[in-house]
C-alpha positions as CSV (number, residue, x, y, z in Angstrom):
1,X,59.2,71.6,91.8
2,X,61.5,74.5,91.7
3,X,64.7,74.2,89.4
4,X,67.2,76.1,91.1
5,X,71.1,76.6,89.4
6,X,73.4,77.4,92.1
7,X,76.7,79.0,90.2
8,X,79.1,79.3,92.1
9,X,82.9,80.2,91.8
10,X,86.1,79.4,94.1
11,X,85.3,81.9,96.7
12,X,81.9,81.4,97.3
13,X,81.5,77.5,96.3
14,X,78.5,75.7,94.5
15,X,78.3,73.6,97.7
16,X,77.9,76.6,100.0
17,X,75.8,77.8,98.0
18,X,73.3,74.8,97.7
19,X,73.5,74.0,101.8
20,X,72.0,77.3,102.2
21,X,69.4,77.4,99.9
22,X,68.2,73.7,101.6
23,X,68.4,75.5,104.7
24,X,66.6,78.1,103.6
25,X,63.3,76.4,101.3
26,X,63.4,73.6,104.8
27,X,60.5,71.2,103.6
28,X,60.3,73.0,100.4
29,X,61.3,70.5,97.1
30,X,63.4,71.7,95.0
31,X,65.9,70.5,92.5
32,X,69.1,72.3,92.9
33,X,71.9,72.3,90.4
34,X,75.8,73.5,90.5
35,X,77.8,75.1,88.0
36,X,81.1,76.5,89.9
37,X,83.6,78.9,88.0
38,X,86.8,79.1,88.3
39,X,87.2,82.3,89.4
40,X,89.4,83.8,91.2
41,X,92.3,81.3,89.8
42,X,91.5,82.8,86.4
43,X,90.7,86.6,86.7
44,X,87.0,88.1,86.4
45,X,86.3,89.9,83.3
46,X,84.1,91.9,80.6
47,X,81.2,88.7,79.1
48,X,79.4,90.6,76.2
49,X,77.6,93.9,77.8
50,X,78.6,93.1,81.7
51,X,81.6,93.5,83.8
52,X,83.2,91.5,86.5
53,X,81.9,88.1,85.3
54,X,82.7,84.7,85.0
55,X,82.2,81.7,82.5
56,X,81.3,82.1,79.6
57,X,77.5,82.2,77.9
58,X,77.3,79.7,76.3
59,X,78.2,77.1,79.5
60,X,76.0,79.2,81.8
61,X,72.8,78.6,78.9
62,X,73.2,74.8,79.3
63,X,73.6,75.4,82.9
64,X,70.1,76.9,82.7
65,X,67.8,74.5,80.5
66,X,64.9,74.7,82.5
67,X,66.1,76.4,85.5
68,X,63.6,78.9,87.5
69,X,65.8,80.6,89.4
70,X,69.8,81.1,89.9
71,X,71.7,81.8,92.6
72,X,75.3,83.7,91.9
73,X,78.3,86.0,92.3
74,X,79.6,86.0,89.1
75,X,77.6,84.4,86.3
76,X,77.5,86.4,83.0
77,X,73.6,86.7,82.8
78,X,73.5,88.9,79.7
79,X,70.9,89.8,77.4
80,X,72.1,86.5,75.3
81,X,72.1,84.4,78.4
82,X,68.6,85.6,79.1
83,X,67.0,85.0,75.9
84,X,68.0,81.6,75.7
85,X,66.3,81.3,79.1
86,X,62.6,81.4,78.7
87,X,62.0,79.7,82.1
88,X,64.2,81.9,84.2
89,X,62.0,83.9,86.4
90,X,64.8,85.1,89.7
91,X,68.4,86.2,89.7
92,X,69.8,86.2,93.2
93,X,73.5,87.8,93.3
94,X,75.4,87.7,96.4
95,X,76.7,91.4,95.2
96,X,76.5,94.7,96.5
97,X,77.3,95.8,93.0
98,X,75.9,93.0,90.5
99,X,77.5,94.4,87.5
100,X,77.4,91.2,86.2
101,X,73.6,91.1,85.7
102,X,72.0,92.9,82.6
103,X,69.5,94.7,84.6
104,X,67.8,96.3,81.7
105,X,67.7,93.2,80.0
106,X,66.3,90.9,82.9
107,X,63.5,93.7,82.9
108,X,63.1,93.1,79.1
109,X,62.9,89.1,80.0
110,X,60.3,89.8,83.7
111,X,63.1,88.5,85.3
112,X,63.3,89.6,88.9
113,X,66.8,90.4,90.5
114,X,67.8,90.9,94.0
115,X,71.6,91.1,95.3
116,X,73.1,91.4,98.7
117,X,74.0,94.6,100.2
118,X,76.7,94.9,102.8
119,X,77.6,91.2,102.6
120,X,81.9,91.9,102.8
121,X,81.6,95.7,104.7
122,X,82.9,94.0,108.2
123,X,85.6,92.4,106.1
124,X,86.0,95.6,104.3
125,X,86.3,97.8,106.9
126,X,88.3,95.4,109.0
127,X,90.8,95.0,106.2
128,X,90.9,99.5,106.0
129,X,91.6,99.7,109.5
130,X,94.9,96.9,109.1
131,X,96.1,98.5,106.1
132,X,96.4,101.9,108.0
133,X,98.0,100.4,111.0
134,X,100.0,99.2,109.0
135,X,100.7,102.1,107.6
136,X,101.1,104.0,110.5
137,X,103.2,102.1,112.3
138,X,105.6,100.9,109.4
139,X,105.0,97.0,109.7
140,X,105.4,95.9,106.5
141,X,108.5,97.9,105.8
142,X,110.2,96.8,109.2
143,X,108.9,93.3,108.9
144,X,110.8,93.2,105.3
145,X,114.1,94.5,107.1
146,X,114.0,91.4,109.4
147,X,113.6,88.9,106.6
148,X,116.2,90.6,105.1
149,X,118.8,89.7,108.0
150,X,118.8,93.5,109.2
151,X,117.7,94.6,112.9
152,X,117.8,98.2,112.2
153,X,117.9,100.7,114.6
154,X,117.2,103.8,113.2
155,X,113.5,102.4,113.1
156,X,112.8,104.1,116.9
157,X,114.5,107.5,115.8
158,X,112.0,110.4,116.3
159,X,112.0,111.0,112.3
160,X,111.8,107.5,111.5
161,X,108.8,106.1,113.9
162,X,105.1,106.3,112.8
163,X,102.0,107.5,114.3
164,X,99.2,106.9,116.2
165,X,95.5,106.5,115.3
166,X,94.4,107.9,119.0
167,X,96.3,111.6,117.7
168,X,94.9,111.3,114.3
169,X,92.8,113.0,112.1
170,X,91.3,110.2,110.1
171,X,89.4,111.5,106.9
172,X,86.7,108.9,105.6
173,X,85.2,109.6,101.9
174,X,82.3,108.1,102.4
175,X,80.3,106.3,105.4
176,X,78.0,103.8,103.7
177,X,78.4,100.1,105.5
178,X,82.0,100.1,105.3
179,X,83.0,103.7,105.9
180,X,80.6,103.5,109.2
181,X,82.0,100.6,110.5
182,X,85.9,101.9,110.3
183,X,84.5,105.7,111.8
184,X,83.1,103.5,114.6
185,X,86.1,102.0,115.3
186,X,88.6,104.7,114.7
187,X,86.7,106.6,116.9
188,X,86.8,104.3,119.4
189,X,90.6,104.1,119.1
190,X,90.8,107.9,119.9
191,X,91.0,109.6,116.0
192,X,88.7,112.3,115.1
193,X,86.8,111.7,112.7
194,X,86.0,113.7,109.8
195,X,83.2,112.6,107.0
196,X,82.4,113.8,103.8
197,X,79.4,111.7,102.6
198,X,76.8,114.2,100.8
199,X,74.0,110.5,100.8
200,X,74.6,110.3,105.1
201,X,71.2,110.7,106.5
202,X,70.8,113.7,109.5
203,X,72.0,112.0,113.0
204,X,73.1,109.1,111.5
205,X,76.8,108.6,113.0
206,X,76.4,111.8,115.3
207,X,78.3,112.1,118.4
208,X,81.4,109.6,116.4
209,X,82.2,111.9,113.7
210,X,82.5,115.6,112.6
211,X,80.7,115.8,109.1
212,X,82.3,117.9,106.4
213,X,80.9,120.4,103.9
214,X,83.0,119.5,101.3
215,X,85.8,116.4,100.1
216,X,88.3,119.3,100.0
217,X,87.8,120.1,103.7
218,X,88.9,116.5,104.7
219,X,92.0,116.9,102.2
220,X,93.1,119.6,104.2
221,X,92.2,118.4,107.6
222,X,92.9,114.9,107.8
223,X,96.3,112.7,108.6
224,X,95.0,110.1,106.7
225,X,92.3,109.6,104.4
226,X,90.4,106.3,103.3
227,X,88.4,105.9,100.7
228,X,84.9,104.4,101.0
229,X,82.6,105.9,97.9
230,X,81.1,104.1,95.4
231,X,82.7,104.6,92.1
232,X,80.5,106.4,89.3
233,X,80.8,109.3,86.9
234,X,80.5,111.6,89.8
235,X,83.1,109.7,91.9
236,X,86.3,108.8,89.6
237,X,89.5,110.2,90.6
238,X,88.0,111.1,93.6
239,X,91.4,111.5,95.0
240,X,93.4,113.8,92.7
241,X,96.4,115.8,92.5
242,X,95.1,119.3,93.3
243,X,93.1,117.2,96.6
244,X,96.4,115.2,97.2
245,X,97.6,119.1,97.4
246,X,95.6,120.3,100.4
247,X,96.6,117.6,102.5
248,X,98.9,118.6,105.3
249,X,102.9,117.5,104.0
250,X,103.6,113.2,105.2
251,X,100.1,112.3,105.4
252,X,98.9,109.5,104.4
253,X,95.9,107.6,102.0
254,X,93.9,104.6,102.2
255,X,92.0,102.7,99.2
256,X,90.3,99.4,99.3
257,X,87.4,100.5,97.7
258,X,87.6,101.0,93.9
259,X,90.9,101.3,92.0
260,X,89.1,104.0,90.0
261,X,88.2,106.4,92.9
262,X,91.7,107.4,92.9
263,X,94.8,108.6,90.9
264,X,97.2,106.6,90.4
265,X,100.1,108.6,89.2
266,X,98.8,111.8,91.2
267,X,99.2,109.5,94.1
268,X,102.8,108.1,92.9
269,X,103.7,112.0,92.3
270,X,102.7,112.8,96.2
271,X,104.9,110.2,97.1
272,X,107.6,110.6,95.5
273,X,107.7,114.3,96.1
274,X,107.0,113.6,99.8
275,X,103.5,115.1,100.1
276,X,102.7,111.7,100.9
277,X,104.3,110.2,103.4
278,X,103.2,106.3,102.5
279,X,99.9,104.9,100.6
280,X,97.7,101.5,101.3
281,X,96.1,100.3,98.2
282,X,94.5,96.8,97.7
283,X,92.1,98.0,94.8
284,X,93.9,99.4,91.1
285,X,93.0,101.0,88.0
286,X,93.4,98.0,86.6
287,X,93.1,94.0,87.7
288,X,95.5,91.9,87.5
289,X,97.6,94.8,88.1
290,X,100.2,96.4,85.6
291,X,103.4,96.1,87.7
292,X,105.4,98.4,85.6
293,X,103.4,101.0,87.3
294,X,105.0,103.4,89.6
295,X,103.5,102.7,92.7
296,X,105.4,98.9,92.5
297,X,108.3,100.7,91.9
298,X,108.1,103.2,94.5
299,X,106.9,100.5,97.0
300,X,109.9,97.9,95.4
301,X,112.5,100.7,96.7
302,X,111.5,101.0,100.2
303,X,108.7,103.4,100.3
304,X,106.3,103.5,102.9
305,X,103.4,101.6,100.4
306,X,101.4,98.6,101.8
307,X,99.9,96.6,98.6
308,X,97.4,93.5,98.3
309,X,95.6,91.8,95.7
310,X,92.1,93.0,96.3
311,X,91.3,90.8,98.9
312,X,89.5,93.5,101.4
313,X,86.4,92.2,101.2
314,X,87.6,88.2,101.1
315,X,86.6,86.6,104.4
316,X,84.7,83.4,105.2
317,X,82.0,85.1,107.3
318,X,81.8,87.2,104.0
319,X,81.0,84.1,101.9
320,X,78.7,82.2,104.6
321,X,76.7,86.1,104.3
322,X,76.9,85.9,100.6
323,X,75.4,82.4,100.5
324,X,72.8,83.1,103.1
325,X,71.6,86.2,101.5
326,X,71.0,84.8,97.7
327,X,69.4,81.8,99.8
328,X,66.8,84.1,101.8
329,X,66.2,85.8,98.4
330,X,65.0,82.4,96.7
331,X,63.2,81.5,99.7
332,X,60.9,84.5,99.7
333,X,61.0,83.9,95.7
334,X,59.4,80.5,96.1
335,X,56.8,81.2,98.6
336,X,55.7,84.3,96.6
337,X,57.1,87.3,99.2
338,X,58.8,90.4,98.4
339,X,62.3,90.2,98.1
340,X,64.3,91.8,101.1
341,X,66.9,93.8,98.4
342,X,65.2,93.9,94.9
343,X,67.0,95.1,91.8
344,X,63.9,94.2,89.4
345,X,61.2,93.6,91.0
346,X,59.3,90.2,90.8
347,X,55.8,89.9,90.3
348,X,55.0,86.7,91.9
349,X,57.1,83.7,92.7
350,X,56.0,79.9,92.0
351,X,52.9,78.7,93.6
352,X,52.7,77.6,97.1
């Protein structure tokens, strides 16, 4: 019988976790265990070698006495963890990103991995597109007046009213399963669309957006620009000042991809000097935030800023994916198939 740890956390709970994998295996036995961490109450953090994890190692190696196989989003499997777990053999994480996972190390150990691509880009995307209308169209900022006791006026004067998407340039950095999803539907609102994504096969999105030859070229053509790479060496401060620079005077920027794709302060300088005309940001350099940044300041004293708590890609249909796709992972595991979205690859999985 397969031993089967299902870790899970407060977003993405043991218990879905284990309904899915019996869903999955059907008549197959298998003796599944929980472990839930108590993220994201307590924040996610650096565990020995890997990032964004949760626990600590020494729980997660009692967790996995004699486990075969573990299902999670933010275990710390390290190269300490996976020592002390001779008879681990699989590692599904319900990540795009599984930087939580020793990869190296779960190679070392024959250790298979596979993770789950794409599992929050609806939420994602969704999330981008109400950030910018809200952006746009000032609805945080006017909502604030109301609580306030104030039914201001001025907010239909020409200089004071926002935009619309439908006369829009919208500039997308990127067009993996997130950035695609918002082109398709800012397209279908009107925008033009202009792409810079240097990985975007030939013909994919053609006839919804204009591809550019360069990140520069949707600085200086685009209204708005949102940010949808993956964050790298390559990547970081993506959005700069000289790029903030080319962009047309009171346009705006969208983030809810990786704190570190952008600027910070180069973006709190195009604020303040008006070069920006507002920012949406639910991802930051760092997390939890440091409020004595400017951009809380800016935002505190009535500036067109729309702020959340990384919570883009936090969406139940996001979870139910996560869940389902670490399931389908140890299903194929257990009856000896290839995984769908291997990280290490596995050999063989237990005997039929």
């Amino acid at each position: 019988m397969t031993r089967i740890l299902a870790a899970g956390d407060l977003f993405i709970r043991s218990a879905h976790l284990r309904r899915a994998i019996e869903h999955a295996l059907e008549e197959r036995p298998a003796d599944i265990r929980e472990i839930e961490f108590d993220w994201p109450d307590a924040p996610f953090g650096r565990v020995a070698e890997v990032d964004e994890a949760s626990g600590t190692e020494d729980e997660l190696i009692e967790a996995l006495r004699g486990v075969t196989a573990i299902a999670t989003q933010l275990a710390p499997l390290t190269e300490r963890v996976l020592a002390a777990s001779p008879e681990l053999r699989m590692i599904a994480v319900s990540r795009g990103g599984p930087t939580n996972v020793n990869l190296a190390a779960a190679r070392a150990h024959g250790v298979a991995v596979a993770n789950v691509p794409g599992r929050n880009g609806v939420a994602t995307a969704e999330m981008t597109i109400g950030l910018a209308l809200a952006l746009l169209r000032r609805i945080p900022l006017s909502h604030g007046t109301l609580l306030a006791h104030e039914w201001r006026g001025e907010f239909y004067r020409y200089d004071e009213v926002g935009g619309e998407v439908a006369a829009s340039t919208i500039g997308l950095l990127g067009a993996g399963a997130v950035g695609a999803h918002v082109a398709r539907v800012f397209a279908a609102m009107g925008a033009d669309v202009l792409v810079f994504d240097p990985y975007l096969p030939p013909g994919v999105l053609d006839g919804v957006v204009r591809r550019a030859a360069t990140a520069e070229e949707v600085f200086r053509e685009s209204d708005l620009v949102s940010v949808h790479a993956r964050l790298s060496d390559e990547t970081a401060h993506l959005v700069n000042a000289e790029r903030l620079a080319l962009m047309r005077r009171g346009s705006y920027l969208v983030n809810a991809a990786r704190g570190g794709l952008v600027d910070y302060d180069a973006a709190a300088d195009a604020i303040e000097s008006g070069q920006l005309a507002g920012a949406a940001f639910d991802v930051y350099p760092e997390e939890p935030v440091d409020f004595g940044h400017r951009i809380f300041a800016l935002a505190a004293d009535g500036r067109d800023i729309v702020l959340t708590p990384h919570i883009a890609g936090a969406s139940r249909e996001t979870a139910a994916r996560a869940a389902n796709g670490v399931a389908e992972e140890l299903r194929r595991f257990v009856a000896g198939e290839p995984a769908l979205h291997p990280l290490v690859e596995f050999a063989q999985g237990p005997a039929r």
